[in-house]
C-alpha positions in Angstrom: 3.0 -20.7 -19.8 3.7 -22.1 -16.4 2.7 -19.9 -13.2 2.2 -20.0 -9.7 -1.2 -18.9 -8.6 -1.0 -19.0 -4.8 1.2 -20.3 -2.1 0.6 -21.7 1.1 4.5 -22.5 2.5 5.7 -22.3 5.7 8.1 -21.1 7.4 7.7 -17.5 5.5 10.8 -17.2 4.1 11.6 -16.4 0.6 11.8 -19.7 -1.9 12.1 -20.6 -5.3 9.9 -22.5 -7.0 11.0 -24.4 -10.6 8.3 -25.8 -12.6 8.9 -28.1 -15.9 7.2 -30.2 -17.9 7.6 -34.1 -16.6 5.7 -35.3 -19.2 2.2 -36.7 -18.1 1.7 -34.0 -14.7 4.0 -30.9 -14.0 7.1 -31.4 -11.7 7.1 -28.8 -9.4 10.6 -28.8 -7.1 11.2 -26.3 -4.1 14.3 -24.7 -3.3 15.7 -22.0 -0.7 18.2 -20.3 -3.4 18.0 -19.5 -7.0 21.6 -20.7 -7.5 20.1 -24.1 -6.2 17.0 -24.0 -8.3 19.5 -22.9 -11.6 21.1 -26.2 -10.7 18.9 -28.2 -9.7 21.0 -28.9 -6.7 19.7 -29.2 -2.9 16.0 -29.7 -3.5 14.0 -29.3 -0.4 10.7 -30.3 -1.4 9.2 -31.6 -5.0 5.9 -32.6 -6.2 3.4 -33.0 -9.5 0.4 -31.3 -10.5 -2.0 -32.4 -12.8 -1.7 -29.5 -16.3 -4.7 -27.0 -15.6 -5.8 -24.1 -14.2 -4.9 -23.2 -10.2 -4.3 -26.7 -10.4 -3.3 -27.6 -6.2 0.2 -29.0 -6.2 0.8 -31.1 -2.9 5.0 -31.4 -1.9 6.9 -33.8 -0.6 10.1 -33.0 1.6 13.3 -34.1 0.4 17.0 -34.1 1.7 17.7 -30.6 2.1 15.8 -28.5 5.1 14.5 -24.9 4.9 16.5 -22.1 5.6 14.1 -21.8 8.8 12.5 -24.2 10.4 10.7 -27.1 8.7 8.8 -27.6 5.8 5.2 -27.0 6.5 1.7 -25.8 5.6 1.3 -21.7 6.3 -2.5 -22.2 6.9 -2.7 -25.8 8.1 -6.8 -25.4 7.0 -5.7 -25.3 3.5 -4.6 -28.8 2.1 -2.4 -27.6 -1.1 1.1 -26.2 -0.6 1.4 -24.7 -4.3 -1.4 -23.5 -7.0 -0.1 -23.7 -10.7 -1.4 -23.0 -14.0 0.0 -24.5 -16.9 -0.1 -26.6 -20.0 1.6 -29.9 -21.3 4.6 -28.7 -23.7 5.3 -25.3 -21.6 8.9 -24.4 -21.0 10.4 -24.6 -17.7 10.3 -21.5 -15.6 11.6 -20.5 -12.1 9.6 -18.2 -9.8 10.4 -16.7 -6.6 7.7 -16.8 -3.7 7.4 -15.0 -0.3 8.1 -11.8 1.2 8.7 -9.0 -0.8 8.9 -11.3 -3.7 6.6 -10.9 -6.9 3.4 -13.0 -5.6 1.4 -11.8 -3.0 2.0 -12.9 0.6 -0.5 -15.0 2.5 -2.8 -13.0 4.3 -3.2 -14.3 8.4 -7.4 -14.3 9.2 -6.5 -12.6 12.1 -6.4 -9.8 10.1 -8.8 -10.1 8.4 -11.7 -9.7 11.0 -14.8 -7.4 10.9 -12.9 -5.4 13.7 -10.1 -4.9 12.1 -11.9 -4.2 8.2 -14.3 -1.9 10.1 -10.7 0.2 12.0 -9.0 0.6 8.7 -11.4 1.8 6.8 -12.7 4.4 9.8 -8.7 5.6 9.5 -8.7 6.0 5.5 -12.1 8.1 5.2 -10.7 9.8 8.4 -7.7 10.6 6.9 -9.0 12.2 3.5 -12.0 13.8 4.1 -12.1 17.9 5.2 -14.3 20.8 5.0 -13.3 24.0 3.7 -14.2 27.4 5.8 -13.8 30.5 4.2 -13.1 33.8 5.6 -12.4 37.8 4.5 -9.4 39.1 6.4 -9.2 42.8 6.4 -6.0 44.2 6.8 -4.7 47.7 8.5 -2.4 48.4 5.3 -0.8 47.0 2.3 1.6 44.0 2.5 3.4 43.5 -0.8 4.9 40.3 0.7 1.9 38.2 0.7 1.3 35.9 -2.5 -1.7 33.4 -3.0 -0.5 30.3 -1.2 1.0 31.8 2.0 0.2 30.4 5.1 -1.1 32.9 7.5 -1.9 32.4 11.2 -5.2 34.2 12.5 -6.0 35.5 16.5 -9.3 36.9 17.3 -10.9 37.4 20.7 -14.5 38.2 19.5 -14.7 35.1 17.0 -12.9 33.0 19.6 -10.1 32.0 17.0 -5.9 31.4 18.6 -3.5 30.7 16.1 -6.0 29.1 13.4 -4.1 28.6 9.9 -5.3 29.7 6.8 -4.4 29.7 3.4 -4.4 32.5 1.2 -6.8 32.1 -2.0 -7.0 35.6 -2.7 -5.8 39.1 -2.3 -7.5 42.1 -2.7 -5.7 45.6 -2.4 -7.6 48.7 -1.9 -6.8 52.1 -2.5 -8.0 55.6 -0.5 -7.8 59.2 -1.1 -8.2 60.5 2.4 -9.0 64.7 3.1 -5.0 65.7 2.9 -5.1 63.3 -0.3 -2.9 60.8 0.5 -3.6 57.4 -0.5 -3.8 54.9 1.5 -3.4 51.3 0.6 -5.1 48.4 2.6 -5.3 44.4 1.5 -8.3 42.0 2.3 -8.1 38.1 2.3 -9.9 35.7 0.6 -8.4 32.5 3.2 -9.3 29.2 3.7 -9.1 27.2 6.7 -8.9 23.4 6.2 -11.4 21.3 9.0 -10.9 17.9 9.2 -14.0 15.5 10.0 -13.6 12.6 12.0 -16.0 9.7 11.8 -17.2 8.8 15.4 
């Protein structure tokens, strides 16, 4: 079955590609609609490939002009336009190539320096790894509002904590008999406070 294993058009825009069998090599023909390449109509490049494996595929420009620009190599180091795979006998097939489209775009070296590797991968682990830090909250009474979950905001002077978050993993209520016996209910937290680490 015929395919197109890698690209290397410029400008960037999105094209069809319509590859058929032309007997001895594969005809490959470029095209900057799909009603064009159904058709057969206002061909702007065409070429052969040899049947094979990422087989390079080297175009020629014909009559009609890209959408954008002119018809040229995206990586000028590279000396194929096209890479196809494909046997004598396969049935023709139409592909379309480019951004957003279902191949892969090429990627610009730029981005691909040790600088740049090295940044993104700093961000990723940056952005999922934490510490937990649990705590016991002891509360003054009972407060039947609170549920597991809850989001609950703690202030203390002599632990040097403003408005740290926590999340409730557990409650605990308590219950006293004091000297008049009245009972008295009080709660204590299990909470967790999520600590982000930052590679340096």
């Amino acid at each position: 079955m015929f395919d197109v294993t890698d690209w290397n058009i410029e400008p960037n825009q999105k094209w069809f590609v319509k590859l058929s069998d032309g007997g001895a090599t594969a005809l490959v023909e470029l095209f900057n609609t799909l009603a064009d390449a159904q058709a057969g109509a206002n061909r702007v490049a065409y070429g052969s490939a040899a049947f094979g494996v990422d087989v390079k595929a080297f175009l020629t420009a014909d009559a009609t002009p890209p959408s954008f620009g002119s018809l040229a190599k995206f990586n000028s180091q590279l000396d194929y336009h096209l890479k196809i795979t494909g046997v004598d006998g396969d049935a023709l097939k139409r592909f379309a190539i480019g951004p957003f489209t279902d191949l892969p775009p090429v990627e610009d070296p730029l981005m691909l320096s040790e600088e740049i590797i090295t940044a993104r991968a700093t961000l990723e682990i940056n952005r999922g790894t934490h510490s937990i830090l649990r705590r016991s909250i002891s509360l003054d009474s009972h407060y039947p509002a609170l549920e597991c979950g809850d989001i609950v905001t703690v202030s203390s002077t002599k632990r040097s904590l403003s408005g740290v978050r926590n999340q409730i993993d557990a409650v605990t209520i308590a219950a006293r008999i004091d000297d008049n016996k009245q009972i008295n209910f009080s709660d204590t937290l299990e909470a967790l406070e999520f600590v982000d680490f930052t590679r340096q």
